[in-house]
N, C-alpha and C positions, 0 to 999 in steps of 0.2 A: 572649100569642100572639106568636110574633116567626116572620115568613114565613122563605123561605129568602133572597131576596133582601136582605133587611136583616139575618139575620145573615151574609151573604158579603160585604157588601158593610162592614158591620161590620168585620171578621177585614181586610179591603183596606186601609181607611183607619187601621187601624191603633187602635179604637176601642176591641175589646173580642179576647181572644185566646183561643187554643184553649184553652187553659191555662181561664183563666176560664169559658169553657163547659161544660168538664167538669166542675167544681166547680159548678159551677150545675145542671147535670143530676144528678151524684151518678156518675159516669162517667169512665172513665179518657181521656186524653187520643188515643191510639190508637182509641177507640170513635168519637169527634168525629170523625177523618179517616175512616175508615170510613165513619160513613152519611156523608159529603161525597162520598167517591167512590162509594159505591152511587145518589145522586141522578144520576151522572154527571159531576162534575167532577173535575179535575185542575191541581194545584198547581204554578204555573208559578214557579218559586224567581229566574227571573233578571228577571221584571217586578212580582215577588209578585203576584200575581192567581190568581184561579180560573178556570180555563177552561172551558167546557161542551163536552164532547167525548161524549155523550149522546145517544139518541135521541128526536129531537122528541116534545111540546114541551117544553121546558125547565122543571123546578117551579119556578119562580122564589115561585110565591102560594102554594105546599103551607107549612103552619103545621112549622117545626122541631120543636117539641115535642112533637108526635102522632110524630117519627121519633126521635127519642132523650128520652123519658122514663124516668126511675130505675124505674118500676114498671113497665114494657111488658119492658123487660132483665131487671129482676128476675125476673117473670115466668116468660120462656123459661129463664132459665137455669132456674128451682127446677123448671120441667116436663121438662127435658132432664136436668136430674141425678136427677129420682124415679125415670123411667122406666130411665133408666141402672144405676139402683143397685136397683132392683127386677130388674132381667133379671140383673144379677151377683149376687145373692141365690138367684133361681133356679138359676142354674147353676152354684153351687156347692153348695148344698143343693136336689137335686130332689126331695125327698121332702116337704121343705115345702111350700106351696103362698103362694104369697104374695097378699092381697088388695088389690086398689086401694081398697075401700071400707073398709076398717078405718084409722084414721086413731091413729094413736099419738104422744109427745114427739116422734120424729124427724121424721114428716110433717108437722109442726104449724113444728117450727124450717125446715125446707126452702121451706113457705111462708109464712112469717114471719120472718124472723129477728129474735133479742132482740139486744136492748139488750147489750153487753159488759159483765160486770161485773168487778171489778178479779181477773185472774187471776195465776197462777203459772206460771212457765213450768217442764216437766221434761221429760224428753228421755226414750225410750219406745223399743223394738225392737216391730216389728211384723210379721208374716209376710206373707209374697208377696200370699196369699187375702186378709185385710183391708185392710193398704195399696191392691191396686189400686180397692178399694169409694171409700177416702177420698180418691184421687187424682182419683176423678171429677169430686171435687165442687169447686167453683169455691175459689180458693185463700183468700176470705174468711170461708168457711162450715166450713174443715176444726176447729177447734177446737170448734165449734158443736156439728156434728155429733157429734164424738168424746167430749164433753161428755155430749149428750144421750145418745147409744147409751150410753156407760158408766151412766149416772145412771138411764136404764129399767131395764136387767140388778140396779144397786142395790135400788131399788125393789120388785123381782119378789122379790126374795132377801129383801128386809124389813130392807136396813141403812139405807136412805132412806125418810121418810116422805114 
C-alpha cells in the first residue's frame, strides 16, 4: 500500500522517480503524471514540488495503487478496444451480427494477453477497412491480435491444428 502522500512526497525528496513508478506499476511514465494531475496536483519545475491545486479535501490517505494498477489499465483498455472493434466489425459487415457472448482466440487475447514468443518481424500492406480495426487496438496488443485473427481463419480452413 503506498498512500499518495508518501509517494509525492517520495518523487520530492528525490527518493524514488516517476521513471521507477511506472515500472513498478507495469505503466508508462506519462500514465504516472496523469493520475497525479487527475488527483489534482501540479508540477511546480522551479521548487520541484507538487502542488495541490484541487478541490478539497486533498487524497493525501487515498492508497496509490487502487489509482494506477497494471490490471485496473489493462482492464479498460481490453473493454474500450472490444467494444471498439465489435461496432467496426459491424459496420463494416452488417449482415453479420456480432455476439458479445461468444468468446473466441481474439476475445480471450484482448483479455489476457500471452506471453510473447520469439517472433519474426515482416512487413505486410493492409487495406483502409482492416488497418483502422487494428489501429484501435492499443499499440502493444497489435501483433497479438493480428496473430490471433490470422491463426483463427488458419484454423477454420484446417492448416492449423
Amino acid at each position: 500500500m503506498m498512500l499518495v502522500k508518501k509517494m509525492l512526497n517520495g518523487i520530492m525528496m528525490k527518493e524514488i522517480t516517476i521513471k521507477e513508478l511506472a515500472d513498478q506499476y507495469g505503466v508508462s511514465t506519462r500514465t504516472i503524471q496523469l493520475k497525479i494531475k487527475k488527483l489534482g496536483y501540479e508540477w511546480d519545475s522551479k521548487q520541484s514540488i507538487y502542488r495541490y491545486v484541487g478541490e478539497e479535501p486533498e487524497p493525501l490517505e487515498v492508497d496509490f495503487n487502487t489509482l494506477v494498477s497494471k490490471n485496473s489499465k489493462v482492464l479498460v483498455e481490453q473493454k474500450q478496444t472490444t467494444s471498439e472493434i465489435e461496432a467496426s466489425i459491424s459496420n463494416i459487415n452488417e449482415s453479420e451480427s456480432t455476439s458479445t457472448s461468444k468468446v473466441d482466440a481474439i476475445d480471450i487475447l484482448l483479455q489476457n494477453p500471452k506471453d510473447r514468443s520469439k517472433r519474426i518481424y515482416r512487413g505486410f500492406y493492409f487495406d483502409d477497412d482492416v488497418l483502422s480495426i487494428i489501429d484501435r487496438v492499443p499499440k502493444s496488443y497489435k501483433s497479438e491480435l493480428v496473430n490471433e485473427a490470422l491463426r483463427k481463419v488458419f484454423k477454420e480452413k484446417g492448416l492449423l491444428d
